[in-house]
Every structure is written in structure tokens, then in C-alpha cells.
C-alpha positions in Angstrom: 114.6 78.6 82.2 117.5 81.0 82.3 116.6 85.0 82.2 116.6 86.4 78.3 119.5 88.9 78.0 118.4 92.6 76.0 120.8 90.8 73.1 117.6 88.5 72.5 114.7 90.6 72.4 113.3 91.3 68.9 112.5 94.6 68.0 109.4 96.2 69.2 109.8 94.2 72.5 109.8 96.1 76.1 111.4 94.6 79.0 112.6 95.4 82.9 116.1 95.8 83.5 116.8 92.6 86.3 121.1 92.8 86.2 124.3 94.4 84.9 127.3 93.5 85.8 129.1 96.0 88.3 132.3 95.9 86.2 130.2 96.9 83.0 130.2 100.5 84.3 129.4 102.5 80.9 126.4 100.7 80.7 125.7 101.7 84.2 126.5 105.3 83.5 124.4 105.5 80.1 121.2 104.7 82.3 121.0 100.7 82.0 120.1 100.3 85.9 118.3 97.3 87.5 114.3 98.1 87.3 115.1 100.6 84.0 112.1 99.8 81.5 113.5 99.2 77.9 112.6 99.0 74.7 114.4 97.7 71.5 113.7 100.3 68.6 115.8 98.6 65.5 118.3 95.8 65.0 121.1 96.5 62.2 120.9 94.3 59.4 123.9 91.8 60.5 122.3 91.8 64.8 124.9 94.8 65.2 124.2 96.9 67.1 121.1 97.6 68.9 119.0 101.0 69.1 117.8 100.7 72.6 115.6 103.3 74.9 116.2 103.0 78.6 113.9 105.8 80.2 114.2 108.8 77.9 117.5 107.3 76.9 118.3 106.5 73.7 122.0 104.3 73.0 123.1 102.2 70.4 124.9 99.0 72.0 127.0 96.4 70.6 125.3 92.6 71.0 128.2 91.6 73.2 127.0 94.4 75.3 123.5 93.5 75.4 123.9 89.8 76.7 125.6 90.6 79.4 122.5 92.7 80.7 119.4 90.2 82.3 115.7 91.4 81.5 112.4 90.3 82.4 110.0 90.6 79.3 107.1 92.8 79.8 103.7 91.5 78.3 102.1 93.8 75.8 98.5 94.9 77.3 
């Protein structure tokens, strides 16, 4: 089963930053590292863009920009 990308976690759903591209530098630079805990906050009504929190981070990414970085999902306890 392939690793979910932050582009396909629902709102409400916590994960662990696995992989971002090197050449996706921003993303890098905003706080989206490997082994970052995330959360998704909201989704705009048409899936664009996303309200993310990465640490005590919070950015607003485009869907393109989301599947291109690999989570694990985090159970809820």
C-alpha cells in the first residue's frame, strides 16, 4: 500500500512528516521536515487549499503542494 500524501488526509487528522522532495524547498523552509507532526485544521470548500499546522506552524498549502509530501497517519489515542 503506497504512503497517503498530507493532500489526502481529512480534516481533523494528525500525521508524521515521512518525505519532501529536496527540490520542494519552500515547503522545507516553512517547517515541513521529515519527522514534523501535522495536523490538517480546514479544507476549502473546492479541496483548495489546505490550513495545515506543522509544529507551531501554521500555512495554507495548495493540494498540488500537499501530495507531493509522504505522511504516516497517527492513530488517535
Amino acid at each position: 500500500m503506497p504512503m497517503p500524501s498530507l493532500a489526502h488526509l481529512p480534516p481533523g487528522a494528525r500525521a508524521r512528516v515521512l518525505r519532501v522532495p529536496p527540490e520542494r524547498r519552500r515547503l522545507l523552509a516553512l517547517g515541513l521536515r521529515p519527522g514534523v507532526l501535522v495536523e490538517v485544521l480546514l479544507q476549502a470548500p473546492l479541496g483548495d487549499p489546505l490550513e495545515v499546522r506543522a509544529g507551531d506552524t501554521f500555512l495554507l498549502l495548495r493540494r498540488s503542494e500537499a501530495s507531493q509530501v509522504l505522511v504516516e497517519a497517527l492513530e488517535e489515542a
